[in-house]
N, C-alpha and C positions, 0 to 999 in steps of 0.2 A: 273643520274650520277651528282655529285656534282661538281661543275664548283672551281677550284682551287681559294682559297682566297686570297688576295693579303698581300705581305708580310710586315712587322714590318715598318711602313713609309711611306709606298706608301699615305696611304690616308691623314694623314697634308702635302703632300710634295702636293697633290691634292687639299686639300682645302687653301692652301697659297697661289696656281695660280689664285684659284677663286675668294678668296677675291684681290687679287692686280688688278686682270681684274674689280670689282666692284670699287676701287679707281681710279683706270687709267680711267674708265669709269666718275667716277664721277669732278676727275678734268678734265678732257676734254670739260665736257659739262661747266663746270665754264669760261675754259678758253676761248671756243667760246663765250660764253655770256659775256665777258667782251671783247675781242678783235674785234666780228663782227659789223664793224658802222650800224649806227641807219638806212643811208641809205639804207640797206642790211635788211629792214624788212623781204623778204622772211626765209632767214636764222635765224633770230631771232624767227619768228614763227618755222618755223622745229626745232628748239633746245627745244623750248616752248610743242612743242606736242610731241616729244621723251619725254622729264618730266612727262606729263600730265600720258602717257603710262607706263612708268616703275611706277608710283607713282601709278595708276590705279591696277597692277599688286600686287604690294607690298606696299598696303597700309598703312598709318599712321594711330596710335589712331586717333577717331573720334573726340575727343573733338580737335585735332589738326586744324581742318577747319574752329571753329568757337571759337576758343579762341587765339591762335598761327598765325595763317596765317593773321589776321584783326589786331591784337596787331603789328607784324612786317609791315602790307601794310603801316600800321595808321604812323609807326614810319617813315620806310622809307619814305612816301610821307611826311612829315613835313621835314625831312630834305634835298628831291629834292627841296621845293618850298623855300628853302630859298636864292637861286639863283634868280628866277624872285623881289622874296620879296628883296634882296638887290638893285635889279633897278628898284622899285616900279615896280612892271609888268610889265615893258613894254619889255622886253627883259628876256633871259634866261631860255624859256622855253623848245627849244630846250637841251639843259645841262640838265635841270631837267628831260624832258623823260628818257634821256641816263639812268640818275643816277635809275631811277625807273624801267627802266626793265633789266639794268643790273643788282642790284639789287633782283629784285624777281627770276630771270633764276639764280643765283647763290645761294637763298636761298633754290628754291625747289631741286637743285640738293644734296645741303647739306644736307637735309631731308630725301631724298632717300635714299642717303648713310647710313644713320641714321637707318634706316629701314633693311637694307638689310645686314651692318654689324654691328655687334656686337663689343665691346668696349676692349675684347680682341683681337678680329683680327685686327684690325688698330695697335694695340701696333706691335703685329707679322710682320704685313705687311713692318711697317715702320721700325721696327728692318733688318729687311730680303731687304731691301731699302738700310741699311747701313746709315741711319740718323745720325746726332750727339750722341751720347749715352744721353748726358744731356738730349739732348730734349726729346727723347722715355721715359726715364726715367721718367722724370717730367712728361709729357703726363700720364704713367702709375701711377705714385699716384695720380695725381687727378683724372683721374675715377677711381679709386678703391676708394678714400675716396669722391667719389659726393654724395652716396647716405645719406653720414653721413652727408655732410653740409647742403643738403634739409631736412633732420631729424632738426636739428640747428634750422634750420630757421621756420619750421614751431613752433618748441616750442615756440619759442621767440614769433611768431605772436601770438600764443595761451593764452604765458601769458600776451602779452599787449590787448588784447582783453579783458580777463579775466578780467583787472583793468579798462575799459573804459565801460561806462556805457552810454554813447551818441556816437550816431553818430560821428566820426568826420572827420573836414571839410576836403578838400580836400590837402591848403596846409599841416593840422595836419596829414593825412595818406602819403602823399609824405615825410615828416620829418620822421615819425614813421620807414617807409619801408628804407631809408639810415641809419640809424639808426642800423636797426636790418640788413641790410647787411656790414655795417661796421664792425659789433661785430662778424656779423660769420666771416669775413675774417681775422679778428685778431685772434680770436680762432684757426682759421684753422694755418696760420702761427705758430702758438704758438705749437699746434700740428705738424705739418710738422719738426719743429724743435728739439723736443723734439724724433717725431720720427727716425730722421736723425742722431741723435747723438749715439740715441739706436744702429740704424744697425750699423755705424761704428765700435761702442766699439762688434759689433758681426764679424766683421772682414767685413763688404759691400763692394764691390769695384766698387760699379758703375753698376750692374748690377744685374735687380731682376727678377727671376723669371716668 
């Protein structure tokens, strides 16, 4: 005997509990990692191996370990040590742990999140939150148009590669890469704008879809 299907709704009214419990989830674990003092290592470690777990579970792309997670330690720990660096060392290092493990417990939780929901449900979630309409809104065009500005950008690297025939140094690829992100961000604007004006004259009121 066939077990009676559930009816017209049941299941997004189902899957909008499960994604808000994965946000609630994920800001929680931020929140503790930024409000539990340094002295309270134990609790710092439990928030660390709760991550470790769910990230275990629901794993990121692979290249995420050894290109993404060494790119953001490298960033963040330059910017903890600039604390001891302002009192030639001798001081400030306690501040700079703070900044570094609060830090990394809030970045792997963002990860997770990243992993487990999808760029439509955060829109939903946060609609169904009762957020600002602006902000969900904004929120929803720029991931709807991200995958086009990483399109952008790789062209641009492509064709400036294309013209450069040496190597170049290090500050010439730091100039190159502001460069080609300034230009997609003006693009982008320039688009955003253009598409803004479009919905209007289709009658937008502020809420899409």
């Amino acid at each position: 005997m066939n077990e009676p299907r559930p009816g017209r709704g049941t299941y997004p009214a189902r899957a909008l509990r499960a994604s808000s419990l994965k946000l609630g989830a994920a800001l929680l674990l931020i929140l503790l990692a930024v409000t539990i003092p340094l002295a309270w290592w134990p609790l710092w470690s439990g928030v660390l191996a709760v991550e470790l777990l769910l990230l275990i579970r629901n794993p990121p792309l692979l290249r995420f370990w050894w290109t993404r997670l060494p790119l953001f330690l490298l960033f963040l720990g330059s910017v903890a040590l600039t604390f001891p660096l302002s009192h030639h060392f001798e001081q400030g290092w306690w501040r700079a742990a703070i900044i570094f493990e609060r830090g990394t417990l809030a970045f792997l939780a963002t990860v997770w999140l990243t992993t487990v929901l999808a760029p439509l449900e955060l829109v939903r979630v946060l609609r169904a939150w009762k957020l600002p309409v602006f902000l969900v809104e904004s929120l929803a065009f720029m991931l709807r148009y991200l995958s086009l500005l990483s399109t952008e950008r790789q062209t641009l690297q492509q064709a400036r590669a294309a013209r450069t025939f040496t190597r170049p140094s290090l500050i010439t690829a730091w100039r190159t890469s502001a460069y080609i992100i300034a230009t997609v961000l003006i693009r982008a604007f320039d688009r955003a704008e253009r598409i803004y004006q479009a919905m209007k004259a289709r009658g937008w009121r502020g809420h899409s879809s």
